[in-house]
Phi, psi and omega in degrees: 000150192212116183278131186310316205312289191317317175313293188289003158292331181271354156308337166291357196242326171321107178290342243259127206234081204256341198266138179244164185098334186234157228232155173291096204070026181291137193280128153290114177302166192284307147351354191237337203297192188282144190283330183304306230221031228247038223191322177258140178304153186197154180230136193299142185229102183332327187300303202267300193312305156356285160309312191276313177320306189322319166316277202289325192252029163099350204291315185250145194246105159271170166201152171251144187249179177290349190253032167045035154274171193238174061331112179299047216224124187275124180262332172320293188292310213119349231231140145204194178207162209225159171219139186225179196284150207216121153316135159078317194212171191273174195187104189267135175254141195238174205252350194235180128237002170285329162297010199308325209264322152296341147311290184300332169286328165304322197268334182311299169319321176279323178303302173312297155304355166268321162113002194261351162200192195044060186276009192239332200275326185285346162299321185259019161279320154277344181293314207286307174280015151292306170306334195270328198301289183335318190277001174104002192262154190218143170279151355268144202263131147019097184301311207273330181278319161328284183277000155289307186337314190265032162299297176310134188263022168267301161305303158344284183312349180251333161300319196270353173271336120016244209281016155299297159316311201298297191323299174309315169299298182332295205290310181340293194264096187285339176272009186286164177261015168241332185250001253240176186276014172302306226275166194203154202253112182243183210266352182244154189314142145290095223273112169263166178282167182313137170247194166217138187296145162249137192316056184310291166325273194263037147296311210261322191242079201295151204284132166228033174310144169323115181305162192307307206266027146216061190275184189262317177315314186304310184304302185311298178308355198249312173287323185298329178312328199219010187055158203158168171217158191221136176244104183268113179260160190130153172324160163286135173091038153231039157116337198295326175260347179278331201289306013119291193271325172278004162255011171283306185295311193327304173301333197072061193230166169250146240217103147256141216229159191214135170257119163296137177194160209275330194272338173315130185243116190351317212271358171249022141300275232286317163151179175178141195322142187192149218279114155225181224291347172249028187082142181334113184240179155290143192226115194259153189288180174290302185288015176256311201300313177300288217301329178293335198284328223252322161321344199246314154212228150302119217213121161269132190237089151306106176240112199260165201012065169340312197260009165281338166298144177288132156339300165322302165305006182227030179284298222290017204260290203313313194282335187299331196258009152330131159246177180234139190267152175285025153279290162339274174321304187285348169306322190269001167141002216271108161298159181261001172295333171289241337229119179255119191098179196261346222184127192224147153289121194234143174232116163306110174283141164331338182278335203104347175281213140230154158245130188235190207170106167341122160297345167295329188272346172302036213258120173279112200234156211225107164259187187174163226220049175293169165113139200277026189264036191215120160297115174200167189268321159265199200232336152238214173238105163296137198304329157305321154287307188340319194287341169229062201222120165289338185233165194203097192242104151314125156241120199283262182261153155309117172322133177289336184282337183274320172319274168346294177291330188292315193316308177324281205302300200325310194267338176091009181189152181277297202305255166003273200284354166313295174299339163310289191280356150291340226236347162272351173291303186313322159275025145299306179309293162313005192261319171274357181261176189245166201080241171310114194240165180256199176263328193215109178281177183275133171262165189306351189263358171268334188276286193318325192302311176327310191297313176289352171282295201286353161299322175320277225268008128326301170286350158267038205019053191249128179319130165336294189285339171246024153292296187320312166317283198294345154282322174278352192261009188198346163249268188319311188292301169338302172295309183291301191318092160297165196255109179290196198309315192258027168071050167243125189298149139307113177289332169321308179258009150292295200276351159284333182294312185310284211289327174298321193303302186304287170311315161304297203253311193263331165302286182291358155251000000 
Protein backbone atom coordinates (compact mmCIF):
# COMPACT_ATOMS: atom_id res chain seq x y z
CA UNK A 1 0.00 0.00 0.00
CA UNK A 2 1.21 3.84 -1.11
CA UNK A 3 0.18 6.69 0.82
CA UNK A 4 -0.61 9.85 -1.97
CA UNK A 5 0.49 11.77 1.44
CA UNK A 6 3.61 10.32 1.83
CA UNK A 7 4.19 10.29 -2.12
CA UNK A 8 4.49 14.06 -1.89
CA UNK A 9 7.37 14.45 -0.24
CA UNK A 10 9.37 13.04 -2.96
CA UNK A 11 7.76 15.62 -5.59
CA UNK A 12 10.05 18.13 -4.02
CA UNK A 13 13.02 16.04 -4.76
CA UNK A 14 12.16 15.99 -8.89
CA UNK A 15 15.25 17.45 -10.76
CA UNK A 16 13.16 17.40 -13.71
CA UNK A 17 12.19 21.51 -14.52
CA UNK A 18 9.32 21.71 -17.04
CA UNK A 19 8.42 25.35 -15.84
CA UNK A 20 11.43 28.00 -16.70
CA UNK A 21 11.64 30.25 -14.33
CA UNK A 22 11.36 27.47 -11.37
CA UNK A 23 14.12 26.12 -9.44
CA UNK A 24 14.45 22.87 -7.32
CA UNK A 25 13.70 24.26 -3.21
CA UNK A 26 12.59 27.50 -4.38
CA UNK A 27 11.29 29.81 -1.74
CA UNK A 28 7.27 30.75 -2.16
CA UNK A 29 6.62 34.37 -1.55
CA UNK A 30 4.54 34.85 0.80
CA UNK A 31 2.33 36.48 -1.47
CA UNK A 32 2.31 33.40 -3.75
CA UNK A 33 1.57 30.62 -0.86
CA UNK A 34 -1.12 28.69 -0.16
CA UNK A 35 -4.44 30.66 1.67
CA UNK A 36 -4.58 26.72 3.60
CA UNK A 37 -1.11 27.77 5.26
CA UNK A 38 -0.28 31.34 4.70
CA UNK A 39 1.72 31.61 7.48
CA UNK A 40 3.92 28.49 7.14
CA UNK A 41 7.18 28.93 4.63
CA UNK A 42 6.99 26.74 1.50
CA UNK A 43 8.69 25.79 -1.05
CA UNK A 44 8.25 24.97 -4.69
CA UNK A 45 7.76 21.02 -5.34
CA UNK A 46 8.86 20.13 -9.16
CA UNK A 47 7.15 17.26 -8.81
CA UNK A 48 3.24 18.42 -8.62
CA UNK A 49 4.50 21.35 -11.34
CA UNK A 50 5.41 18.40 -13.32
CA UNK A 51 1.98 17.06 -12.89
CA UNK A 52 0.38 20.27 -13.72
CA UNK A 53 2.51 20.83 -17.23
CA UNK A 54 1.61 17.15 -17.93
CA UNK A 55 -2.51 18.58 -16.87
CA UNK A 56 -2.26 21.01 -19.61
CA UNK A 57 -0.31 20.17 -22.62
CA UNK A 58 -2.65 16.63 -22.98
CA UNK A 59 -0.36 14.15 -21.59
CA UNK A 60 -2.82 13.32 -19.26
CA UNK A 61 -6.35 11.94 -19.85
CA UNK A 62 -9.21 11.53 -18.05
CA UNK A 63 -12.12 9.35 -18.60
CA UNK A 64 -15.56 8.47 -16.46
CA UNK A 65 -17.50 5.48 -15.87
CA UNK A 66 -21.51 6.15 -14.85
CA UNK A 67 -20.79 5.21 -11.03
CA UNK A 68 -17.80 8.76 -11.41
CA UNK A 69 -15.28 6.48 -11.11
CA UNK A 70 -12.35 8.43 -12.88
CA UNK A 71 -9.33 7.33 -14.79
CA UNK A 72 -6.14 8.10 -15.01
CA UNK A 73 -3.84 7.80 -17.98
CA UNK A 74 -0.35 9.71 -18.44
CA UNK A 75 -0.08 8.37 -22.36
CA UNK A 76 3.51 9.97 -22.52
CA UNK A 77 4.97 7.95 -19.55
CA UNK A 78 2.69 4.74 -20.09
CA UNK A 79 1.54 4.67 -16.36
CA UNK A 80 -2.08 4.83 -15.04
CA UNK A 81 -4.92 4.58 -12.32
CA UNK A 82 -8.27 3.53 -11.94
CA UNK A 83 -10.24 4.39 -8.78
CA UNK A 84 -13.21 2.25 -7.52
CA UNK A 85 -15.62 2.26 -4.99
CA UNK A 86 -14.08 1.71 -1.31
CA UNK A 87 -16.34 2.09 2.46
CA UNK A 88 -15.57 5.57 3.45
CA UNK A 89 -13.31 6.36 0.43
CA UNK A 90 -12.00 6.21 -2.83
CA UNK A 91 -9.18 3.64 -3.56
CA UNK A 92 -6.85 4.16 -6.27
CA UNK A 93 -5.21 1.40 -8.03
CA UNK A 94 -2.29 2.44 -10.16
CA UNK A 95 -0.79 -0.15 -12.75
CA UNK A 96 2.97 0.86 -12.63
CA UNK A 97 4.65 1.77 -9.12
CA UNK A 98 7.82 2.73 -9.93
CA UNK A 99 6.08 6.13 -11.20
CA UNK A 100 3.84 6.41 -7.99
CA UNK A 101 4.88 9.46 -7.09
CA UNK A 102 3.80 11.46 -10.38
CA UNK A 103 0.98 9.57 -10.43
CA UNK A 104 -0.43 10.51 -7.27
CA UNK A 105 0.19 14.16 -7.92
CA UNK A 106 -1.90 13.33 -11.29
CA UNK A 107 -4.66 11.35 -10.14
CA UNK A 108 -4.68 14.68 -6.98
CA UNK A 109 -5.04 16.79 -10.16
CA UNK A 110 -8.21 14.89 -11.90
CA UNK A 111 -9.70 14.79 -8.39
CA UNK A 112 -9.80 18.57 -8.41
CA UNK A 113 -10.54 19.48 -12.13
CA UNK A 114 -13.08 16.72 -11.90
CA UNK A 115 -14.72 19.00 -9.15
CA UNK A 116 -14.94 15.57 -6.79
CA UNK A 117 -12.45 16.64 -4.04
CA UNK A 118 -10.06 19.60 -3.61
CA UNK A 119 -11.94 22.23 -4.02
CA UNK A 120 -9.19 24.81 -3.22
CA UNK A 121 -6.78 23.03 -5.19
CA UNK A 122 -9.44 23.21 -8.24
CA UNK A 123 -9.72 26.96 -7.53
CA UNK A 124 -5.99 27.71 -7.78
CA UNK A 125 -6.07 25.61 -10.67
CA UNK A 126 -8.16 27.79 -12.43
CA UNK A 127 -6.78 31.08 -11.51
CA UNK A 128 -3.43 29.66 -12.71
CA UNK A 129 -5.19 28.76 -16.37
CA UNK A 130 -7.11 31.99 -16.52
CA UNK A 131 -3.73 33.59 -16.27
CA UNK A 132 -1.84 31.45 -19.29
CA UNK A 133 -5.85 31.59 -21.59
CA UNK A 134 -4.94 35.66 -21.31
CA UNK A 135 -1.58 34.95 -22.89
CA UNK A 136 -3.45 33.33 -25.43
CA UNK A 137 -2.97 29.51 -24.57
CA UNK A 138 -6.04 27.20 -25.08
CA UNK A 139 -5.86 23.10 -23.88
CA UNK A 140 -3.98 21.26 -24.95
CA UNK A 141 -1.83 23.71 -24.49
CA UNK A 142 1.58 24.37 -26.48
CA UNK A 143 4.97 22.68 -24.58
CA UNK A 144 7.22 25.45 -25.68
CA UNK A 145 4.69 28.63 -24.82
CA UNK A 146 3.59 26.62 -21.35
CA UNK A 147 6.75 26.82 -20.34
CA UNK A 148 7.67 30.07 -21.18
CA UNK A 149 5.00 31.30 -19.98
CA UNK A 150 5.86 31.45 -16.67
CA UNK A 151 8.45 33.70 -17.17
CA UNK A 152 5.87 36.49 -15.95
CA UNK A 153 5.94 36.54 -12.73
CA UNK A 154 2.10 37.03 -11.36
CA UNK A 155 2.09 33.67 -13.46
CA UNK A 156 5.13 32.13 -11.96
CA UNK A 157 3.46 33.19 -8.85
CA UNK A 158 -0.04 31.56 -9.42
CA UNK A 159 2.03 28.13 -10.58
CA UNK A 160 3.82 28.32 -7.01
CA UNK A 161 0.34 28.76 -5.37
CA UNK A 162 -0.85 26.08 -7.52
CA UNK A 163 1.20 23.44 -6.18
CA UNK A 164 1.27 24.75 -2.63
CA UNK A 165 -2.14 24.16 -2.49
CA UNK A 166 -2.62 20.64 -4.00
CA UNK A 167 0.18 19.89 -1.18
CA UNK A 168 -1.90 21.73 1.74
CA UNK A 169 -5.42 20.31 0.90
CA UNK A 170 -3.83 16.79 0.67
CA UNK A 171 -2.37 16.62 3.86
CA UNK A 172 -5.22 18.86 5.85
CA UNK A 173 -7.92 17.28 5.20
CA UNK A 174 -7.50 13.56 6.68
CA UNK A 175 -11.04 13.08 6.94
CA UNK A 176 -11.94 13.56 3.50
CA UNK A 177 -12.78 10.30 1.81
CA UNK A 178 -11.48 10.70 -1.17
CA UNK A 179 -7.80 12.18 -0.93
CA UNK A 180 -7.04 11.18 2.92
CA UNK A 181 -4.02 9.55 4.41
CA UNK A 182 -6.80 6.19 4.00
CA UNK A 183 -6.69 6.19 0.35
CA UNK A 184 -4.11 4.48 -1.57
CA UNK A 185 -2.31 3.74 -4.60
CA UNK A 186 -1.99 -0.25 -4.86
CA UNK A 187 -0.06 -2.17 -7.12
CA UNK A 188 -2.48 -4.08 -8.72
CA UNK A 189 -4.39 -3.15 -11.91
CA UNK A 190 -7.59 -2.17 -12.01
CA UNK A 191 -9.93 -3.39 -14.61
CA UNK A 192 -12.26 -1.11 -15.57
CA UNK A 193 -15.90 -0.61 -17.15
CA UNK A 194 -17.04 1.19 -20.08
CA UNK A 195 -15.73 4.83 -19.31
CA UNK A 196 -16.21 8.01 -21.68
CA UNK A 197 -13.28 10.53 -22.11
CA UNK A 198 -13.50 13.57 -20.27
CA UNK A 199 -13.96 17.10 -21.71
CA UNK A 200 -10.75 17.97 -20.40
CA UNK A 201 -11.12 21.44 -22.53
CA UNK A 202 -14.06 22.19 -21.24
CA UNK A 203 -13.06 21.66 -17.73
CA UNK A 204 -10.29 23.47 -17.86
CA UNK A 205 -11.79 26.50 -19.51
CA UNK A 206 -15.45 26.98 -18.70
CA UNK A 207 -17.37 29.85 -20.86
CA UNK A 208 -17.12 33.29 -19.09
CA UNK A 209 -18.49 34.63 -21.61
CA UNK A 210 -19.58 38.20 -21.41
CA UNK A 211 -23.12 38.16 -19.76
CA UNK A 212 -25.70 38.96 -22.83
CA UNK A 213 -26.72 42.43 -21.82
CA UNK A 214 -23.45 43.74 -21.86
CA UNK A 215 -21.75 42.39 -24.78
CA UNK A 216 -20.98 45.87 -26.98
CA UNK A 217 -24.07 45.06 -29.33
CA UNK A 218 -26.37 44.49 -26.41
CA UNK A 219 -25.10 48.21 -24.77
CA UNK A 220 -25.36 49.48 -28.77
CA UNK A 221 -28.85 47.95 -28.97
CA UNK A 222 -29.81 49.37 -25.68
CA UNK A 223 -28.53 53.22 -26.92
CA UNK A 224 -30.19 52.94 -29.98
CA UNK A 225 -33.80 52.78 -27.94
CA UNK A 226 -32.94 56.18 -26.38
CA UNK A 227 -30.70 57.85 -28.16
CA UNK A 228 -26.80 58.54 -27.34
CA UNK A 229 -23.78 58.45 -28.46
CA UNK A 230 -20.84 55.63 -27.93
CA UNK A 231 -16.97 55.18 -28.69
CA UNK A 232 -15.96 51.85 -30.10
CA UNK A 233 -12.38 52.10 -29.18
CA UNK A 234 -9.54 48.99 -30.29
CA UNK A 235 -6.56 47.53 -32.79
CA UNK A 236 -8.41 46.95 -36.42
CA UNK A 237 -9.89 43.58 -36.86
CA UNK A 238 -11.98 43.11 -33.78
CA UNK A 239 -15.29 44.15 -34.99
CA UNK A 240 -15.77 47.64 -34.49
CA UNK A 241 -17.29 48.87 -37.47
CA UNK A 242 -19.44 45.69 -38.46
CA UNK A 243 -20.79 45.95 -34.32
CA UNK A 244 -21.92 49.52 -35.36
CA UNK A 245 -23.71 48.42 -38.87
CA UNK A 246 -25.15 45.23 -37.66
CA UNK A 247 -26.87 46.62 -35.03
CA UNK A 248 -28.36 49.61 -37.34
CA UNK A 249 -29.92 46.51 -39.57
CA UNK A 250 -30.40 44.39 -36.44
CA UNK A 251 -32.78 47.61 -35.06
CA UNK A 252 -34.11 48.46 -38.47
CA UNK A 253 -32.30 52.12 -38.36
CA UNK A 254 -31.17 53.82 -41.37
CA UNK A 255 -27.80 53.66 -41.45
CA UNK A 256 -25.32 56.56 -42.16
CA UNK A 257 -21.99 56.19 -42.52
CA UNK A 258 -18.91 59.05 -42.18
CA UNK A 259 -15.16 57.49 -43.07
CA UNK A 260 -12.62 59.92 -41.24
CA UNK A 261 -9.79 61.23 -43.58
CA UNK A 262 -7.65 64.20 -42.74
CA UNK A 263 -8.65 66.51 -45.41
CA UNK A 264 -12.46 66.64 -44.40
CA UNK A 265 -13.29 70.23 -43.14
CA UNK A 266 -16.52 70.97 -40.24
CA UNK A 267 -18.34 72.29 -43.16
CA UNK A 268 -18.61 69.14 -45.30
CA UNK A 269 -20.35 67.14 -41.80
CA UNK A 270 -22.96 69.30 -42.67
CA UNK A 271 -22.77 69.69 -46.85
CA UNK A 272 -22.09 72.43 -49.56
CA UNK A 273 -22.73 73.47 -52.93
CA UNK A 274 -20.82 71.05 -55.40
CA UNK A 275 -20.61 70.49 -59.28
CA UNK A 276 -23.05 68.03 -60.28
CA UNK A 277 -24.28 66.75 -63.77
CA UNK A 278 -27.22 69.91 -63.54
CA UNK A 279 -24.77 72.46 -62.00
CA UNK A 280 -24.15 73.53 -58.91
CA UNK A 281 -26.12 71.97 -56.13
CA UNK A 282 -26.43 71.59 -52.39
CA UNK A 283 -25.13 68.65 -51.30
CA UNK A 284 -25.96 67.66 -47.96
CA UNK A 285 -23.00 66.19 -45.36
CA UNK A 286 -23.39 63.11 -43.22
CA UNK A 287 -24.90 65.08 -39.65
CA UNK A 288 -27.46 66.69 -42.26
CA UNK A 289 -27.89 63.50 -43.84
CA UNK A 290 -28.68 62.26 -39.84
CA UNK A 291 -30.29 64.35 -38.62
CA UNK A 292 -33.20 64.78 -41.73
CA UNK A 293 -33.34 60.39 -41.40
CA UNK A 294 -33.62 60.90 -37.80
CA UNK A 295 -36.75 63.55 -37.92
CA UNK A 296 -38.57 60.94 -40.13
CA UNK A 297 -37.31 57.59 -37.55
CA UNK A 298 -34.55 56.04 -35.82
CA UNK A 299 -31.12 56.73 -37.38
CA UNK A 300 -27.56 55.32 -36.18
CA UNK A 301 -24.66 58.17 -37.69
CA UNK A 302 -21.39 55.92 -37.90
CA UNK A 303 -18.29 58.04 -38.05
CA UNK A 304 -15.87 55.30 -38.37
CA UNK A 305 -11.93 56.57 -37.65
CA UNK A 306 -13.08 59.58 -35.57
CA UNK A 307 -9.19 60.52 -35.16
CA UNK A 308 -8.44 60.54 -38.81
CA UNK A 309 -10.41 64.02 -38.65
CA UNK A 310 -8.66 67.44 -38.16
CA UNK A 311 -9.44 68.36 -34.70
CA UNK A 312 -10.82 71.53 -36.07
CA UNK A 313 -13.34 69.28 -37.95
CA UNK A 314 -15.09 67.70 -34.91
CA UNK A 315 -15.86 71.37 -33.10
CA UNK A 316 -19.10 70.83 -35.38
CA UNK A 317 -19.89 66.92 -33.31
CA UNK A 318 -19.97 69.03 -29.82
CA UNK A 319 -23.01 71.57 -30.67
CA UNK A 320 -24.54 69.10 -32.56
CA UNK A 321 -24.62 66.30 -30.07
CA UNK A 322 -26.36 68.76 -27.64
CA UNK A 323 -29.69 68.58 -26.94
CA UNK A 324 -32.52 71.23 -26.35
CA UNK A 325 -35.70 71.06 -24.31
CA UNK A 326 -38.73 72.18 -26.58
CA UNK A 327 -38.82 75.29 -25.05
CA UNK A 328 -35.15 75.99 -25.84
CA UNK A 329 -36.07 75.06 -29.76
CA UNK A 330 -38.77 77.10 -29.92
CA UNK A 331 -37.02 80.19 -28.27
CA UNK A 332 -34.59 79.95 -31.43
CA UNK A 333 -37.31 79.88 -33.92
CA UNK A 334 -38.80 75.86 -34.29
CA UNK A 335 -42.43 75.70 -34.75
CA UNK A 336 -43.57 74.12 -32.04
CA UNK A 337 -46.25 71.71 -33.77
CA UNK A 338 -42.55 70.15 -35.83
CA UNK A 339 -41.26 69.31 -32.85
CA UNK A 340 -41.34 65.52 -31.25
CA UNK A 341 -40.34 64.15 -27.93
CA UNK A 342 -38.90 66.13 -25.00
CA UNK A 343 -35.23 66.72 -26.03
CA UNK A 344 -34.13 67.78 -29.43
CA UNK A 345 -31.06 68.12 -31.56
CA UNK A 346 -30.41 71.13 -33.33
CA UNK A 347 -27.68 71.79 -36.09
CA UNK A 348 -27.24 75.38 -37.33
CA UNK A 349 -26.58 75.94 -41.35
CA UNK A 350 -24.72 78.75 -42.66
CA UNK A 351 -27.95 80.30 -43.96
CA UNK A 352 -28.86 80.91 -40.53
CA UNK A 353 -31.26 78.09 -40.34
CA UNK A 354 -31.78 74.47 -38.16
CA UNK A 355 -32.00 71.39 -38.59
CA UNK A 356 -33.63 69.53 -35.70
CA UNK A 357 -34.15 65.90 -34.89
CA UNK A 358 -35.72 63.93 -31.68
CA UNK A 359 -32.91 63.06 -29.83
CA UNK A 360 -34.24 59.79 -29.18
CA UNK A 361 -34.25 58.86 -32.73
CA UNK A 362 -30.68 59.57 -32.67
CA UNK A 363 -27.79 57.59 -32.17
CA UNK A 364 -23.88 58.35 -32.29
CA UNK A 365 -21.81 56.09 -32.69
CA UNK A 366 -17.91 56.83 -33.36
CA UNK A 367 -14.44 54.46 -33.52
CA UNK A 368 -11.15 54.71 -33.56
CA UNK A 369 -7.76 53.13 -33.59
CA UNK A 370 -6.02 54.49 -30.28
CA UNK A 371 -2.36 53.84 -29.74
CA UNK A 372 0.87 54.88 -31.46
CA UNK A 373 1.03 52.19 -33.69
CA UNK A 374 -1.98 54.00 -35.90
CA UNK A 375 -1.24 56.90 -38.27
CA UNK A 376 -4.05 59.50 -37.42
CA UNK A 377 -4.14 63.14 -37.33
CA UNK A 378 -5.16 64.01 -33.95
CA UNK A 379 -3.78 61.93 -30.70
CA UNK A 380 -7.09 62.09 -28.79
CA UNK A 381 -10.74 62.91 -28.22
CA UNK A 382 -10.71 66.55 -26.06
CA UNK A 383 -12.91 66.46 -23.38
CA UNK A 384 -15.71 68.39 -24.46
CA UNK A 385 -16.56 65.72 -26.77
CA UNK A 386 -15.36 63.04 -24.63
CA UNK A 387 -17.77 64.41 -22.24
CA UNK A 388 -20.92 63.72 -24.49
CA UNK A 389 -20.23 60.12 -25.42
CA UNK A 390 -22.07 57.98 -22.96
CA UNK A 391 -20.55 54.81 -23.52
CA UNK A 392 -16.69 54.31 -24.32
CA UNK A 393 -16.78 50.67 -25.24
CA UNK A 394 -13.12 48.19 -25.51
CA UNK A 395 -12.55 46.21 -28.02
CA UNK A 396 -9.54 43.63 -27.39
CA UNK A 397 -9.83 40.78 -29.58
CA UNK A 398 -12.62 39.63 -31.76
CA UNK A 399 -14.93 37.44 -29.62
CA UNK A 400 -13.60 33.58 -30.43
CA UNK A 401 -16.91 32.27 -30.89
CA UNK A 402 -17.63 34.99 -33.23
CA UNK A 403 -14.08 34.98 -34.84
CA UNK A 404 -14.50 31.07 -35.02
CA UNK A 405 -17.78 31.24 -37.01
CA UNK A 406 -17.08 33.95 -39.46
CA UNK A 407 -13.73 31.82 -40.25
CA UNK A 408 -15.56 28.78 -40.34
CA UNK A 409 -18.40 30.10 -42.64
CA UNK A 410 -15.15 31.98 -44.99
CA UNK A 411 -13.05 28.50 -45.15
CA UNK A 412 -15.74 26.27 -45.46
CA UNK A 413 -14.27 23.85 -42.47
CA UNK A 414 -13.45 24.20 -38.78
CA UNK A 415 -10.47 22.45 -39.11
CA UNK A 416 -8.96 25.44 -41.22
CA UNK A 417 -10.35 27.65 -39.06
CA UNK A 418 -9.13 26.26 -36.01
CA UNK A 419 -5.57 26.29 -37.23
CA UNK A 420 -6.32 29.52 -38.73
CA UNK A 421 -7.07 31.01 -35.15
CA UNK A 422 -4.49 29.14 -33.55
CA UNK A 423 -2.32 30.22 -35.32
CA UNK A 424 -3.33 34.19 -35.00
CA UNK A 425 -3.18 33.00 -30.84
CA UNK A 426 0.30 32.21 -31.21
CA UNK A 427 1.01 36.00 -32.55
CA UNK A 428 -0.78 37.14 -29.76
CA UNK A 429 1.16 35.66 -27.80
CA UNK A 430 4.48 36.49 -28.88
CA UNK A 431 3.72 39.68 -28.13
CA UNK A 432 4.12 38.99 -24.23
CA UNK A 433 6.99 36.61 -24.43
CA UNK A 434 10.57 37.61 -23.84
CA UNK A 435 13.35 38.46 -26.09
CA UNK A 436 11.89 38.45 -29.95
CA UNK A 437 8.95 40.02 -29.89
CA UNK A 438 6.91 40.94 -33.57
CA UNK A 439 5.17 44.40 -33.43
CA UNK A 440 1.71 43.53 -34.13
CA UNK A 441 -0.27 40.15 -33.81
CA UNK A 442 -2.65 39.45 -36.93
CA UNK A 443 -5.89 40.52 -37.06
CA UNK A 444 -9.23 39.08 -38.19
CA UNK A 445 -8.72 40.62 -41.29
CA UNK A 446 -5.26 38.91 -41.84
CA UNK A 447 -6.91 35.69 -40.41
CA UNK A 448 -9.51 35.94 -43.28
CA UNK A 449 -6.72 36.76 -46.23
CA UNK A 450 -4.89 33.48 -44.72
CA UNK A 451 -8.16 31.47 -45.10
CA UNK A 452 -8.60 32.54 -48.23
CA UNK A 453 -4.76 32.17 -49.53
CA UNK A 454 -4.86 28.69 -48.13
CA UNK A 455 -7.92 27.44 -49.66
CA UNK A 456 -6.43 28.57 -52.84
CA UNK A 457 -3.20 26.99 -52.80
CA UNK A 458 -5.42 23.48 -51.71
CA UNK A 459 -6.93 23.62 -54.63
CA UNK A 460 -3.52 23.89 -56.45
CA UNK A 461 -2.69 21.04 -54.74
CA UNK A 462 -0.28 21.90 -52.04
CA UNK A 463 -0.15 19.99 -48.49
CA UNK A 464 -2.32 21.73 -45.31
CA UNK A 465 0.87 22.72 -43.51
CA UNK A 466 2.52 23.88 -46.58
CA UNK A 467 -0.39 25.88 -47.59
CA UNK A 468 -0.12 27.35 -44.29
CA UNK A 469 3.17 28.03 -44.24
CA UNK A 470 3.29 29.78 -47.28
CA UNK A 471 0.10 31.76 -46.65
CA UNK A 472 1.65 32.88 -43.17
CA UNK A 473 5.31 34.07 -44.90
CA UNK A 474 3.41 36.69 -47.50
CA UNK A 475 0.40 37.54 -45.22
CA UNK A 476 0.79 37.21 -41.44
CA UNK A 477 4.74 37.98 -41.43
CA UNK A 478 5.00 41.04 -43.18
CA UNK A 479 2.17 42.45 -40.73
CA UNK A 480 3.45 41.19 -37.31
CA UNK A 481 7.22 41.89 -38.33
CA UNK A 482 9.21 44.73 -38.05
CA UNK A 483 11.32 46.12 -40.51
CA UNK A 484 14.88 47.52 -40.29
CA UNK A 485 16.84 50.63 -41.40
CA UNK A 486 16.96 49.13 -45.16
CA UNK A 487 13.41 47.82 -45.04
CA UNK A 488 14.05 44.10 -44.12
CA UNK A 489 11.92 42.10 -42.29
CA UNK A 490 13.74 41.04 -38.93
CA UNK A 491 14.83 37.46 -39.36
CA UNK A 492 14.83 36.95 -35.85
CA UNK A 493 11.36 37.41 -35.23
CA UNK A 494 10.65 35.67 -38.66
CA UNK A 495 12.14 32.18 -37.87
CA UNK A 496 10.50 32.84 -33.88
CA UNK A 497 6.96 33.38 -35.55
CA UNK A 498 7.91 30.63 -38.11
CA UNK A 499 9.05 27.78 -35.70
CA UNK A 500 5.90 28.57 -32.85
CA UNK A 501 3.61 28.51 -36.11
CA UNK A 502 5.09 25.26 -36.97
CA UNK A 503 5.40 23.43 -33.36
CA UNK A 504 2.00 25.03 -32.05
CA UNK A 505 -0.17 25.15 -34.56
CA UNK A 506 1.30 22.41 -37.25
CA UNK A 507 2.44 20.23 -34.96
CA UNK A 508 -0.01 19.55 -32.30
CA UNK A 509 -2.68 19.07 -34.81
Amino acid sequence: MINITADLDMLYNTRDLHFEGTSKGQEILEDHRSPLRPDQASVYAPGIGQAVYRLLTGDVQLAAAPDQVLHVTDTSLGISASSHAHPGHRVWAAHQLDTRAIMSAEVALAEAVAGTALPKTGEALRDFVQALTRLGLKYPMPRTALAAATRSLPVLGLLHRLTDTLDAEVRQDEDLDVLSTRTSLQGQPFKAGPTEAVNLAALLHPPRTRPVHSTPAAILRRLTRRGGAALLVGPPGTFKTETGKRVAVEERLTLIIAKGAPGVEDRDFLGGVYPTAEGPQWVDGPISRAFLAAAQGRTLLLIDEVLRYHPEALNVLIGAMDTVSTEEAVAVGLPADTLVGERHHLLPLPNGDHLCCPAANLTWVMTTNLGEDHLQTADRLDAALLSRIDHVIDFTYPEETTARALYTEIGGSERLSDLIYRTELVTRDALTGAGVQPVRAMDARKSIAMLKEVRALLGEGLEEGDALLCAFQTIAIPHCCARDAAGRLEEDAVEMLTRRVIEEVLEAA
